[in-house]
Backbone as a ProteinNet text record, in pm:
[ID]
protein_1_A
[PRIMARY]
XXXXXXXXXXXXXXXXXXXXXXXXXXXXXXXXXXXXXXXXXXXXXXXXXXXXXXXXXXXXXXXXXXXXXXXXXXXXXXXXXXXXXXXXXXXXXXXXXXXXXXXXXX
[TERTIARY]
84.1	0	88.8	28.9	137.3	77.2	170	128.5	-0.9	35.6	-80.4	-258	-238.7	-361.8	-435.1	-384.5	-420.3	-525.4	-594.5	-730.5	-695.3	-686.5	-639.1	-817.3	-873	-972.2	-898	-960.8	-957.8	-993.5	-1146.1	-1214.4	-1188.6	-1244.8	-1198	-1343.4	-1475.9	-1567.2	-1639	-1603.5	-1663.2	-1836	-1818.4	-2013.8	-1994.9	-2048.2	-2058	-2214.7	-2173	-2320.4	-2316.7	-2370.5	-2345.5	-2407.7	-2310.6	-2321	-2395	-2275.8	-2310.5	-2226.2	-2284.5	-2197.9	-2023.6	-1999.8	-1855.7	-1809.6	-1903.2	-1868.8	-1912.2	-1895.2	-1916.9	-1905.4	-1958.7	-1888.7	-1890.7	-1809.2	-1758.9	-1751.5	-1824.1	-1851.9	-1722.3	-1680	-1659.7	-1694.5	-1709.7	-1779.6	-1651.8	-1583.7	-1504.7	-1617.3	-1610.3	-1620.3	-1561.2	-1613.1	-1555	-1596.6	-1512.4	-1585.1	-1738.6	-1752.8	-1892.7	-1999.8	-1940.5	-2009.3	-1973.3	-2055.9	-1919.2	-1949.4	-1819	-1835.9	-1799.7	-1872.2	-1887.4	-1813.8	-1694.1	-1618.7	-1683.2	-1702	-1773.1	-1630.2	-1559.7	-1477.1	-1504.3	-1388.7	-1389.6	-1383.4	-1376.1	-1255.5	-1107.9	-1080	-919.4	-875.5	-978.1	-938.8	-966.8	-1008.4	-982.1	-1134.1	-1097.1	-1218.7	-1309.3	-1396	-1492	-1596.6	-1625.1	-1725.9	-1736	-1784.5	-1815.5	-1938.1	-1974.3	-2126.5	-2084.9	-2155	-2143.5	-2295.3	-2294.3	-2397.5	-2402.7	-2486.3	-2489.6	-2445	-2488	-2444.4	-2424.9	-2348.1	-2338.5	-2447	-2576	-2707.8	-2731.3	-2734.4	-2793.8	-2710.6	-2595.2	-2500.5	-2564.8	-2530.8	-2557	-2726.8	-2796.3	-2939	-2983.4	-2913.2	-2914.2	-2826.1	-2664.2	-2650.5	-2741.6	-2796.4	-2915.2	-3032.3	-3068.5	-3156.1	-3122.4	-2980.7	-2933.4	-2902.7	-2931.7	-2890.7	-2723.1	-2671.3	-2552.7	-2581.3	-2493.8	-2456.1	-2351.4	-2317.4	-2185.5	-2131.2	-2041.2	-1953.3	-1939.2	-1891	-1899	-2018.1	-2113.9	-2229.9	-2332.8	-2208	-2194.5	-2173.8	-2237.9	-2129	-2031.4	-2088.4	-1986	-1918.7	-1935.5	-1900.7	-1736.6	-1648.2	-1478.5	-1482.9	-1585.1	-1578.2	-1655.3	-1675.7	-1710.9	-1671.3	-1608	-1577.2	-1426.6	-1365	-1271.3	-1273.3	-1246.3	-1272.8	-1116.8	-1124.9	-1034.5	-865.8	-766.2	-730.9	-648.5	-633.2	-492.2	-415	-339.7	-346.9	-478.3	-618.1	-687.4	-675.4	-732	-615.5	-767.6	-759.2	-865	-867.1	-939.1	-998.5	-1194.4	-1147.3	-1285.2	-1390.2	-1502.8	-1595.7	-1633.5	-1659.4	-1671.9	-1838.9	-1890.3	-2024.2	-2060.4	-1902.3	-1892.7	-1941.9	-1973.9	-2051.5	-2158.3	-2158.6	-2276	-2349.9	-2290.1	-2382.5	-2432.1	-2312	-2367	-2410.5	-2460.6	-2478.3	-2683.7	-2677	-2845.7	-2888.2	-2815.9	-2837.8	-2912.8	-2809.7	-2780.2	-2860	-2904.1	-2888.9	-3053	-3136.3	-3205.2	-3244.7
-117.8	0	124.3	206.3	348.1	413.7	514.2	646.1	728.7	766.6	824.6	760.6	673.3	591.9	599.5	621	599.6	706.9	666	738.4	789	908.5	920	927.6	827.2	819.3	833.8	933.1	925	868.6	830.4	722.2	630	504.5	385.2	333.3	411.5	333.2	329.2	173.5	82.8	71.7	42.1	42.5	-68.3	-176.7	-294.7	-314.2	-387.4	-439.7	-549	-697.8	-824	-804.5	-826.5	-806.8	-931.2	-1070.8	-1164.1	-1273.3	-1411.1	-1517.1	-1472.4	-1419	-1393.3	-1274	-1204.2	-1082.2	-954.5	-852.8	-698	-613.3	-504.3	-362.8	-309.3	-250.7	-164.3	36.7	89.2	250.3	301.1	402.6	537.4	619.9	776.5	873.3	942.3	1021.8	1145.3	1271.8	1327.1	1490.2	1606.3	1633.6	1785.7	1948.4	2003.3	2121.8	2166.5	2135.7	2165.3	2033.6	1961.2	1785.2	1710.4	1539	1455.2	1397.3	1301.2	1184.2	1081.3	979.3	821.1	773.7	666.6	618.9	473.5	416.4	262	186.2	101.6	-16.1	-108.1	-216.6	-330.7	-429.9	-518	-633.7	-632.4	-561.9	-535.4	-412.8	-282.6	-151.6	-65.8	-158.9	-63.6	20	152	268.1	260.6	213.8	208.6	354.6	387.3	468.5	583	683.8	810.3	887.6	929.4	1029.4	1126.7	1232.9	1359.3	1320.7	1419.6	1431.8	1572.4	1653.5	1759	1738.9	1636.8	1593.7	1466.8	1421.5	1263	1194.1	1294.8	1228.3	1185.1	1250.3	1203.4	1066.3	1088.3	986.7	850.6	871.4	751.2	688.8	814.3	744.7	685.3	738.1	720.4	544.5	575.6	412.6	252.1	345.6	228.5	207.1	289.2	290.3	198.4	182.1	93	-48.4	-68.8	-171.5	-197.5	-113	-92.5	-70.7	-114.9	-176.6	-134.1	-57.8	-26.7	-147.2	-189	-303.6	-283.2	-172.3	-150.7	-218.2	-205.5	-230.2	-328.2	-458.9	-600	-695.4	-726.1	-825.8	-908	-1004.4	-1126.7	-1079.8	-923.9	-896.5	-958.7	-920.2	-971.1	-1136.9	-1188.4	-1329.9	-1432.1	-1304	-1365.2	-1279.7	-1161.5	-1089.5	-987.8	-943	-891.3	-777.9	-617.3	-501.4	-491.3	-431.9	-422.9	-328.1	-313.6	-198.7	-128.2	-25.7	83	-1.5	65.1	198.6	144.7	278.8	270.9	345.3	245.4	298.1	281.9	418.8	413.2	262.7	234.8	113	125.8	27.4	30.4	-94.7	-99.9	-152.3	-230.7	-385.6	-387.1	-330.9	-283.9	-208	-105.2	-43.3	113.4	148.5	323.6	378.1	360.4	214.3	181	244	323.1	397.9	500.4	625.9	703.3	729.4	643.8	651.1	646.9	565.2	563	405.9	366.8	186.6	118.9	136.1	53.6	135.3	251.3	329.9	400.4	395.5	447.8	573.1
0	0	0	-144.8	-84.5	1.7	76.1	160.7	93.2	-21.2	-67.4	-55.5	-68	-41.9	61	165.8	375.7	339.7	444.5	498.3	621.1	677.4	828.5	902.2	955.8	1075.4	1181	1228.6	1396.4	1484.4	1489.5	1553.7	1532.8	1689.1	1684.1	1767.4	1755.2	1780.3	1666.9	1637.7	1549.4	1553.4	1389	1366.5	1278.2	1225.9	1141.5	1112.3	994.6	917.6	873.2	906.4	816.1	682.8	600	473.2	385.1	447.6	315.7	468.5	412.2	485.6	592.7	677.7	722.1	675.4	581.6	596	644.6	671	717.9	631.7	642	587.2	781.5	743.2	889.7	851.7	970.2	974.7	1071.8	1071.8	1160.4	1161.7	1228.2	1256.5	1266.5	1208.9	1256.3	1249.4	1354	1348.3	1329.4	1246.4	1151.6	1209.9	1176.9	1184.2	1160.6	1037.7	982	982.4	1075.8	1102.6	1104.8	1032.6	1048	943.3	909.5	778.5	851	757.8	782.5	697.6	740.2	630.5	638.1	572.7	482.9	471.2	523.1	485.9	491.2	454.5	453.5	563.2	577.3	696.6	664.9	576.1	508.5	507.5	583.2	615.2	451.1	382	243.9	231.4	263.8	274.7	121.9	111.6	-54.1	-50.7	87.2	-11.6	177.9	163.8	289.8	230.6	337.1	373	468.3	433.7	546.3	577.7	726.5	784.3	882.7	907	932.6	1119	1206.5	1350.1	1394.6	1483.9	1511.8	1563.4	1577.4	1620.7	1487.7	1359.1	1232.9	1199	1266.8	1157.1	1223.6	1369.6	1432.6	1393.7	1412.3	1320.4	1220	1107.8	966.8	975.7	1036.2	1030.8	1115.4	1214.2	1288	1157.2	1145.6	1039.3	895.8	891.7	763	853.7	957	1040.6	1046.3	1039.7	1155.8	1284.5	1346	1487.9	1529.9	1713.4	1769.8	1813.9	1741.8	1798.5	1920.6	2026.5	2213.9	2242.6	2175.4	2250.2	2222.7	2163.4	2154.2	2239.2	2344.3	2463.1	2374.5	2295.5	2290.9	2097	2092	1958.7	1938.8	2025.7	1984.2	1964.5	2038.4	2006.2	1866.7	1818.7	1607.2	1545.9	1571.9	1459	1517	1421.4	1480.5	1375.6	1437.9	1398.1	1279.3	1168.8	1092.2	1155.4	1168	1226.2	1101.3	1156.8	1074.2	1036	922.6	791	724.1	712	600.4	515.4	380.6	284.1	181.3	69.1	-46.6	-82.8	-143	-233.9	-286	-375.7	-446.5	-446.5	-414.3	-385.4	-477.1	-554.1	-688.3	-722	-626.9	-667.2	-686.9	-667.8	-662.6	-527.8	-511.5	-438.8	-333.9	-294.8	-268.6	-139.7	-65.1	40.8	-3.7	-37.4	-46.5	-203	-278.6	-437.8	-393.1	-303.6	-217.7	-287.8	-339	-362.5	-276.5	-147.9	-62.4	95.8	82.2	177.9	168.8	305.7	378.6	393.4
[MASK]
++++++++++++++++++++++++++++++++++++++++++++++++++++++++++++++++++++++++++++++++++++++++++++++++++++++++++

């Protein structure tokens, strides 16, 4: 992976979605000045697709609402799944866009 590629997230409370048999897409929430964005990865850290949202009440709503889930607030979550970690790095989705294109999304 080059340098250029990395995604710098700040956050490290995890949001997940079962996707398909053993797999996830996995959320973060950084907050911005003017709000926050949601980065969409993989189980391999590779960032496919982000959403802004005007506050972390919307974000966190909007992802319950797509049935994402806070991994914290999983009891036995570390014991089936394990959260992706750093360097995230761009990559592409083979569906493209799929959150914020509204495909996939609520």
């Amino acid at each position: 992976m080059y340098k250029e590629h990395e995604v710098q997230i700040k956050s490290r409370d995890y949001w997940f979605k079962f996707v398909d048999f053993l797999q996830q897409n996995w959320a973060l929430i950084d907050e911005q000045e003017d709000g926050v964005i949601v980065w969409f990865f993989s189980d391999t850290s590779g960032v496919f697709d982000e959403m802004t949202f005007r506050s972390l009440a919307d974000a966190v709503e909007a992802l319950q609402g797509n049935r994402f889930r806070r991994y914290a607030d999983e009891p036995d979550g570390g014991e089936f799944i394990r959260v992706p970690v750093p360097p995230f790095y761009r990559s592409e989705h083979p569906n493209g866009k799929i959150y914020s294109s509204g495909r996939f999304w609520r």
